[in-house]
C-alpha positions in Angstrom: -22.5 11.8 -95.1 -22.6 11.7 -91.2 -18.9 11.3 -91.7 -19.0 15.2 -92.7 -21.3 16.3 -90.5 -19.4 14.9 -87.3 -16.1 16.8 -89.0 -18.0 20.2 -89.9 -19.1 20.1 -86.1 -15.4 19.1 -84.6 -14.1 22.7 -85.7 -16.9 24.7 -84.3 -16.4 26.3 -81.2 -19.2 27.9 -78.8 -18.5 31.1 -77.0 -19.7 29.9 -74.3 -18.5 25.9 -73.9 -16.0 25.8 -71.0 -12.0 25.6 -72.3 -10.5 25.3 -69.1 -10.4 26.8 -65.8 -9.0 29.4 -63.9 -6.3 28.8 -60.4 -9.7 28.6 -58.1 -11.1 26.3 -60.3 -13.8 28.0 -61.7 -14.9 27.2 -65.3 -13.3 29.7 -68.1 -15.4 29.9 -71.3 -13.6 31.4 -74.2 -16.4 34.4 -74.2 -14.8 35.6 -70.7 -11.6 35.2 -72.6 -13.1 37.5 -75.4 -15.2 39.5 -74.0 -14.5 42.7 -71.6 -16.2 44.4 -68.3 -17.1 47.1 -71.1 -17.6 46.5 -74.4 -15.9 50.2 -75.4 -16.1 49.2 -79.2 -19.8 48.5 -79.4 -21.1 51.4 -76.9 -19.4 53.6 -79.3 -21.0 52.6 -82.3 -24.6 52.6 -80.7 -23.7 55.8 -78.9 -22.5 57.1 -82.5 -25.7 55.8 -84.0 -28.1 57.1 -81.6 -26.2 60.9 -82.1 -26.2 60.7 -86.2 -30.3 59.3 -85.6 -31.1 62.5 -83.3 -28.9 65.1 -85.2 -30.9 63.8 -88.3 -34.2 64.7 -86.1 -33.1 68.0 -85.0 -34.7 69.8 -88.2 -38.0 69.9 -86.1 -36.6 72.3 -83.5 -35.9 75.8 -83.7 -32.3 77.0 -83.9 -32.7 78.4 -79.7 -33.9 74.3 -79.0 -31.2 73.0 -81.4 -28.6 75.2 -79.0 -30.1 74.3 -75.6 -30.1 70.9 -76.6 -26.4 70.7 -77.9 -24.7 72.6 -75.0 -26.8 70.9 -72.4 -25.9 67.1 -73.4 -22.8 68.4 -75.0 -23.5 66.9 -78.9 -21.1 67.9 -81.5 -18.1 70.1 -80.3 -19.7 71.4 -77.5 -19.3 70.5 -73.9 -22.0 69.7 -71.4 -23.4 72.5 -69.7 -25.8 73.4 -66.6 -29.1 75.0 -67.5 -27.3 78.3 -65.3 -24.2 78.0 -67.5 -26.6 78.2 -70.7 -28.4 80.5 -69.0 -25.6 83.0 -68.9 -24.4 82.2 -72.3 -27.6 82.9 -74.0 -28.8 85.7 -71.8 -31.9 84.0 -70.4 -32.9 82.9 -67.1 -32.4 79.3 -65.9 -36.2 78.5 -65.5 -36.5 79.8 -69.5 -33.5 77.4 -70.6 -35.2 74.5 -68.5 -39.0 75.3 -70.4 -36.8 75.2 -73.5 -35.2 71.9 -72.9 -38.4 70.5 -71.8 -40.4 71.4 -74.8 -37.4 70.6 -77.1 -37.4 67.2 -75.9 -41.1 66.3 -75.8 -40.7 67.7 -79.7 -37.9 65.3 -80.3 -39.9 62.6 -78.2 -42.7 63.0 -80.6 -40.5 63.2 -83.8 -39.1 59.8 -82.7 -41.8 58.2 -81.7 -43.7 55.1 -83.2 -44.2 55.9 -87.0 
């Protein structure tokens, strides 16, 4: 029995057990081997999961907040835009865009919020 035990454990390898080491002679573990500065893959799929949660929480807002919101942090097609630029595109003044961001956000804060 401890014969299979000592083989099972033989094949595994931690992330994080030094294989080797680099020219200066610093320790190389086969997770700086595997891993990268930025993990690109994984932000995107929190980043995609955090837009399909808040798009599913948009139905408390009214269709003005739902546009301020989406041009302002750019979600869906849109790009990002200043409060001035929405401003001009939706013929209201800055200040109104910024009172509609703020309250569509403190909405969407509450929506979100501990059930």
């Amino acid at each position: 029995m401890h014969l299979r035990t000592t083989k099972r454990v033989r094949q595994e390898i931690k992330l994080y057990e030094p294989i080797g080491s680099d020219r200066d002679g610093n320790e190389i573990s086969l997770m700086d081997i595997l891993s990268s500065d930025e993990d690109e893959v994984l932000d995107t799929v929190v980043l995609n999961m955090d837009r399909s949660l808040l798009k599913d929480r948009f139905h408390c807002l009214s269709p003005r907040e739902q546009t301020v919101l989406e041009l302002r942090f750019g979600l869906g097609d849109h790009e990002k835009l200043t409060q001035r630029q929405i401003g001009r595109h939706l013929g209201i003044s800055r200040s109104y865009v910024s009172r509609i961001e703020k309250r569509a956000l403190g909405k969407l804060l509450h929506e979100m919020g501990p059930s």
